[in-house]
C-alpha positions in Angstrom: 0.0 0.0 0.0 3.0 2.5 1.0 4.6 1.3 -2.2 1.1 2.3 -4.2 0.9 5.8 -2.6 4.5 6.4 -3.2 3.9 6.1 -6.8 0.6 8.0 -6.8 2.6 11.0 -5.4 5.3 10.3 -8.6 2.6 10.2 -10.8 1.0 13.3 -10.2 4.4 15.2 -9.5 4.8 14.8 -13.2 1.6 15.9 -14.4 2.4 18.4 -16.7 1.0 22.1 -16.6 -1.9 22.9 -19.5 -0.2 24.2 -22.3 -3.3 26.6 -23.1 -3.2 28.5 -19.8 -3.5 32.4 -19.6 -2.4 33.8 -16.0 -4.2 36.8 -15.0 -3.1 39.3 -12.6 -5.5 42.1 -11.3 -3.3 45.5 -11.1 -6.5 47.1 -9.8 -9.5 47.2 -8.5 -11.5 49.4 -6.9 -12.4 53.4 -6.9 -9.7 56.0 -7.4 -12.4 58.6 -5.3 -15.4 57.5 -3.0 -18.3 57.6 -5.4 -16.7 57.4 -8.3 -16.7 54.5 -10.9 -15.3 51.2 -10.3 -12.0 50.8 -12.2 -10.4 47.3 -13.2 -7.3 46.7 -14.9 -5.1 43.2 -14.8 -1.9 42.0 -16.5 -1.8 39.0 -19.3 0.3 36.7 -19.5 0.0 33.4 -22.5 -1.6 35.8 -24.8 -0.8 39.2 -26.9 -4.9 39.7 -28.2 -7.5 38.4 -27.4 -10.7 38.9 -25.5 -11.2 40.0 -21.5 -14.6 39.3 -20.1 -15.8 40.9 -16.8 -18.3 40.1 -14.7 -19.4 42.0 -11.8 -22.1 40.7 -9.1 -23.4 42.3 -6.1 -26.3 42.1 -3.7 -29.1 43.4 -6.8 -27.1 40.8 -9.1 -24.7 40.7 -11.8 -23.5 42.6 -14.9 -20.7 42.1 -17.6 -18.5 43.7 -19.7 -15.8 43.4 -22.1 -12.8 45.0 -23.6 -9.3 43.6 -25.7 -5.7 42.4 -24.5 -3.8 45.5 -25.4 0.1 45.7 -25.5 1.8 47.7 -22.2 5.2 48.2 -23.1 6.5 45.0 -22.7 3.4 43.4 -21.0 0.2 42.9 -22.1 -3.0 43.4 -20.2 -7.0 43.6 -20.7 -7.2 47.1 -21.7 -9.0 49.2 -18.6 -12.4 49.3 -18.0 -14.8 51.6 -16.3 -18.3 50.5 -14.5 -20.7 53.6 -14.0 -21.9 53.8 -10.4 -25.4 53.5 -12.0 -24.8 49.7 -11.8 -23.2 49.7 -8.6 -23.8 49.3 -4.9 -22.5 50.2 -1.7 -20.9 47.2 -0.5 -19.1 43.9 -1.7 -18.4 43.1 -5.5 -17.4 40.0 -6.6 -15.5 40.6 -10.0 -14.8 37.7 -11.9 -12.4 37.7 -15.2 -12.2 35.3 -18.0 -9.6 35.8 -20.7 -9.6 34.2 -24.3 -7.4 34.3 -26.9 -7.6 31.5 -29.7 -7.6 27.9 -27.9 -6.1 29.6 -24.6 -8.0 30.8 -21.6 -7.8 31.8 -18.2 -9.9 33.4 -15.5 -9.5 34.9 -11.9 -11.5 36.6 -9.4 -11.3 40.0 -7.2 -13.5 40.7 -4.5 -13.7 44.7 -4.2 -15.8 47.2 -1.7 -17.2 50.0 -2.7 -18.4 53.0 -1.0 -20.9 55.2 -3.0 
């Protein structure tokens, strides 16, 4: 049985790491002023285009939005986007990001508050 484990362990040490992975990074998120609009940005890295899907749910429910993978001088991240306090709440946001770019994908999540 020790022998069985032992090789188990072996086994998935050498599982190798999807080839088609995007890593995302949030650089921010959250408001530059109280009341103001909710600002994402996040680094790229596995792709140079592609697409950068965000969704945002709160309390009242969720909402998404979009923009491109956009060079940064040397790094490359989903291009900033804005989200109007009209669909906002006071409170916890959950902000969930899915990248695509040809057969590659990725996705992370941020949770933010925000005071309105």
């Amino acid at each position: 049985e020790g022998d069985a484990l032992k090789q188990e362990l072996i086994n998935n040490s050498n599982t190798k790491t999807e080839k088609n992975a995007v890593n995302i990074t949030f650089a921010f998120a959250g408001q530059e002023t109280m009341g103001g609009p909710l600002l994402i940005e996040a680094f790229v890295n596995g792709a140079s285009s592609g697409n950068c899907n965000f969704k945002v749910v709160n309390n009242l429910g969720s909402k998404e939005y979009s923009s491109n993978i956009i060079s940064t001088g040397g790094a490359y991240a989903c291009s900033r986007i804005s989200i109007p306090v009209s669909d906002l709440t006071s409170g916890s946001h959950r902000v969930f990001l899915t990248v695509s770019s040809g057969s590659m994908s990725g996705s992370a999540e941020q949770q933010v508050e925000v005071s309105l």
